[in-house]
C-alpha positions as CSV (number, residue, x, y, z in Angstrom):
1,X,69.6,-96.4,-81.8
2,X,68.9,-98.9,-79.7
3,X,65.9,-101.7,-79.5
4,X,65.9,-100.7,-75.9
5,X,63.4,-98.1,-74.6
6,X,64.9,-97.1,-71.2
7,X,62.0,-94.7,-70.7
8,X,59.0,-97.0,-70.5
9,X,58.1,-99.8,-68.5
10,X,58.3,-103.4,-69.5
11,X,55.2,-104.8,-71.2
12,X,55.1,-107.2,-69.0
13,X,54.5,-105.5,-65.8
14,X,51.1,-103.6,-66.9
15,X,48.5,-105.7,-65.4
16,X,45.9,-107.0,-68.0
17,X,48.3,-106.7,-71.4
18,X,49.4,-110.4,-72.1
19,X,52.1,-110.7,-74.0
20,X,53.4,-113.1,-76.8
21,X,55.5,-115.4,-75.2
22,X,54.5,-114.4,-71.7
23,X,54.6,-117.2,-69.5
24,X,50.8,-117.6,-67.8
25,X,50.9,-120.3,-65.6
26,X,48.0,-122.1,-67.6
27,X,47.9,-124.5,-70.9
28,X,46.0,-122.7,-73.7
29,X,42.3,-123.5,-74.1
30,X,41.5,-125.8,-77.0
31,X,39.4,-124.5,-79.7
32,X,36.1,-126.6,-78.8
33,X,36.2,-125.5,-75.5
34,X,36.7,-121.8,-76.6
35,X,33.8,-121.9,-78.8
36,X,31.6,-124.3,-76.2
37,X,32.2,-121.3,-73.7
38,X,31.1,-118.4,-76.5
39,X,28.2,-120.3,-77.7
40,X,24.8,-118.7,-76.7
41,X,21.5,-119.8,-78.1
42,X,20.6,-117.7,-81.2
43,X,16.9,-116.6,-80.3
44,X,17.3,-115.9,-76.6
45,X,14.8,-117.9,-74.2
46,X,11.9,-116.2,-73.6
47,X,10.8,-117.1,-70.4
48,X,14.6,-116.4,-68.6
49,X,14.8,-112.9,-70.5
50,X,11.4,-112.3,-68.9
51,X,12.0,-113.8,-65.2
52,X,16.0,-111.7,-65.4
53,X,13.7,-108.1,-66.5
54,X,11.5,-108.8,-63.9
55,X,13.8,-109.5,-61.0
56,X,16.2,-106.7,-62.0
57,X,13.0,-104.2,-62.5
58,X,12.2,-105.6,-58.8
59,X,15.4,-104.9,-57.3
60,X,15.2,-101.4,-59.3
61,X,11.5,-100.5,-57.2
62,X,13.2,-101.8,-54.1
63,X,15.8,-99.4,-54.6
64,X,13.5,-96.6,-54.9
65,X,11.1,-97.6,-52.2
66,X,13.9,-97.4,-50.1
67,X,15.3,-94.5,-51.3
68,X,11.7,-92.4,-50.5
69,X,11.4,-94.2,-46.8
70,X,15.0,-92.8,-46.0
71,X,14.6,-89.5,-48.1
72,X,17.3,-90.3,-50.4
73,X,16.6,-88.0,-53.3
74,X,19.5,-89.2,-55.8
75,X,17.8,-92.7,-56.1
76,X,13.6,-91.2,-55.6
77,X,11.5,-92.1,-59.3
78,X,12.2,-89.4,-61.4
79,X,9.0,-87.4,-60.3
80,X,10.1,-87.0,-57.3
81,X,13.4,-85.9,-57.9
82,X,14.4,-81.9,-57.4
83,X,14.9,-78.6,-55.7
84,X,10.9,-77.6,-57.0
85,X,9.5,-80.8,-56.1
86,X,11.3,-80.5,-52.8
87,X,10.3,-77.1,-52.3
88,X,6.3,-79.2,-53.4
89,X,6.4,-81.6,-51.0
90,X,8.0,-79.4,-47.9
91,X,5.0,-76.8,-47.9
92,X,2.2,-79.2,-47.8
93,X,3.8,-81.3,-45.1
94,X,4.8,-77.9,-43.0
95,X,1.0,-77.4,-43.3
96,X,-1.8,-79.2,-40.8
97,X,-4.6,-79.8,-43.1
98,X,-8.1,-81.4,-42.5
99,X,-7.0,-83.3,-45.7
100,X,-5.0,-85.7,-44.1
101,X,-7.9,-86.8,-41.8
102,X,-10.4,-87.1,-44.1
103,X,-9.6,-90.8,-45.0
104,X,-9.7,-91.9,-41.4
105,X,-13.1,-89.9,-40.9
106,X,-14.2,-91.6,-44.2
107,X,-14.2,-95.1,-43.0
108,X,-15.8,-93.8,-39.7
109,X,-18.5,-92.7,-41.8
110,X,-19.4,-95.5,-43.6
111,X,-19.2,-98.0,-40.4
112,X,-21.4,-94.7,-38.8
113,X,-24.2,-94.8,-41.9
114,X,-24.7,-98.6,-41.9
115,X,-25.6,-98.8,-38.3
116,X,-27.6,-95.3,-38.1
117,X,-30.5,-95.5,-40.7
118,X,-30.5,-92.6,-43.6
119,X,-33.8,-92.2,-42.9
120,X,-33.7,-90.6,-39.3
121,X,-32.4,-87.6,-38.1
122,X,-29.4,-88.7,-37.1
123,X,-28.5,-90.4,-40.2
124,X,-29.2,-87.3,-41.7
125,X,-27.0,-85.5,-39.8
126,X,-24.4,-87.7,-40.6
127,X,-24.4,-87.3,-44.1
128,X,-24.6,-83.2,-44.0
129,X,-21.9,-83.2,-41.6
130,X,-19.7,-85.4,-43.8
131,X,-20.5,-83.6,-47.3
132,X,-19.7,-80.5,-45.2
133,X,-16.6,-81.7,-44.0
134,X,-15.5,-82.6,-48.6
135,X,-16.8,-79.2,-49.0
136,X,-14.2,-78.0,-46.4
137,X,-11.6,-80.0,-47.4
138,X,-11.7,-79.3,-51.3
139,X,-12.1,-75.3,-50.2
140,X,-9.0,-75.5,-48.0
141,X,-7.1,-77.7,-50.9
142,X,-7.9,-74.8,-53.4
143,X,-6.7,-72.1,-51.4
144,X,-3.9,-73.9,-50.5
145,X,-2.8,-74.6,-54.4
146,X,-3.4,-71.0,-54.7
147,X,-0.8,-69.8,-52.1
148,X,1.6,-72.4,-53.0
149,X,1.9,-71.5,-56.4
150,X,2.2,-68.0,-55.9
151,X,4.9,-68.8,-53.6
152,X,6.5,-71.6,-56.2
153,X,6.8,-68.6,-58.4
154,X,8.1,-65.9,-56.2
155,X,11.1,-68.6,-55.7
156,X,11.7,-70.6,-58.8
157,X,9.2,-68.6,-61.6
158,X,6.9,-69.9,-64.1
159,X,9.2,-71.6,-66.1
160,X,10.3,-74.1,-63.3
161,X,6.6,-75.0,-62.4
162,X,7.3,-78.9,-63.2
163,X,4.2,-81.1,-64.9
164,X,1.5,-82.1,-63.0
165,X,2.4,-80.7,-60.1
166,X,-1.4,-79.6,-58.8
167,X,-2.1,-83.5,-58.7
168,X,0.9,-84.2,-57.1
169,X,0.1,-81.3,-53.9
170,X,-3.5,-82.5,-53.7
171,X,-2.4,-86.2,-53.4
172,X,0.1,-85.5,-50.7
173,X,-2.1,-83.3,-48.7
174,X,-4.7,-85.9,-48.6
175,X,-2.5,-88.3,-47.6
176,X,-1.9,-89.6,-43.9
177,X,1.2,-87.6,-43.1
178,X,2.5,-91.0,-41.8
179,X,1.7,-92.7,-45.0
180,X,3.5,-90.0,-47.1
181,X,6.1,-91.3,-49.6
182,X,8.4,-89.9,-49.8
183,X,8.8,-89.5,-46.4
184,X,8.1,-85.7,-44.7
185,X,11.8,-84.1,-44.5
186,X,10.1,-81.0,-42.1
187,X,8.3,-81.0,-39.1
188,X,5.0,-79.1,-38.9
189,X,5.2,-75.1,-39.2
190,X,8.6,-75.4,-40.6
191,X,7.9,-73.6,-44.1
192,X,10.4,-74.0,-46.9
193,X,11.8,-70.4,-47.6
């Protein structure tokens, strides 16, 4: 037998392995520079471990804020991440809702009652009309959870219904379609199936 393995490749052409001997076109560290390079405070610094969690948690929200703007659902925050939450988000933004306009109508409102005084008709008026239009708004918001739920179930079942999800419709539906993160993936009337 010989000391000779014909079938394998020398040691030294695998990139990474260093071998005794092997010439590396270098001079060999000395020991107190070896251990200057490995040597790292024993209690970490505070204030840098603080500043590094911050910036990397601010790169990590970047990330994700750009991941909802585009509609990138593999980098989204975990709650929005999904084929149900999807399915959540599709239905109320395939729907034209008197949600979504009730913010705008809101501040209209208020700039309406402090320059018509509560105590006239008018002002009045103004106040029915905008308790009316809540009213409305939360009836329409009901019925609408209703239907979408019975149509979550008829697709996914009850077991699939993910946590929180009622908050999560009502949120998005009284949200400025525009505003809507993450941002709509249908146009309006286009139903998920």
């Amino acid at each position: 037998m010989s000391d000779q393995n014909t079938n394998e490749t020398p040691a030294t052409e695998i990139p990474g392995i260093e071998v005794p001997g092997d010439r590396k076109g270098r001079p060999t560290p000395k020991r107190k520079d070896q251990e200057a390079a490995r040597r790292r405070p024993i209690v970490p610094d505070g204030k840098q471990a603080k500043k590094e969690q911050r910036e990397k948690m601010r790169a990590q929200r970047e990330k994700e804020y750009q991941a909802m703007r585009e509609g990138d659902e593999r980098h989204m925050p975990l709650e929005h991440r999904g084929p149900e939450r999807r399915f959540l988000r599709d239905y109320v933004d395939a729907r034209t809702t008197l949600g979504e306009f009730l913010l705008p109508v809101s501040i209209v409102f208020v700039v309406a009652s402090l320059l018509v005084p509560s105590q006239t008709w008018a002002g009045l008026g103004l106040i029915v009309f905008f308790y009316l239009l809540v009213i409305i708004v939360a009836v329409d918001t009901f019925l609408m959870t209703r239907r979408l739920k019975k149509r979550f179930v008829e697709k996914f079942g009850w077991k699939k219904l993910p946590r929180g999800w009622t908050f999560y419709v009502i949120a998005r539906q009284l949200n400025i379609r525009r505003f809507r993160a993450p941002k709509p993936a249908v146009n309006r009337g286009e139903f998920p199936s």
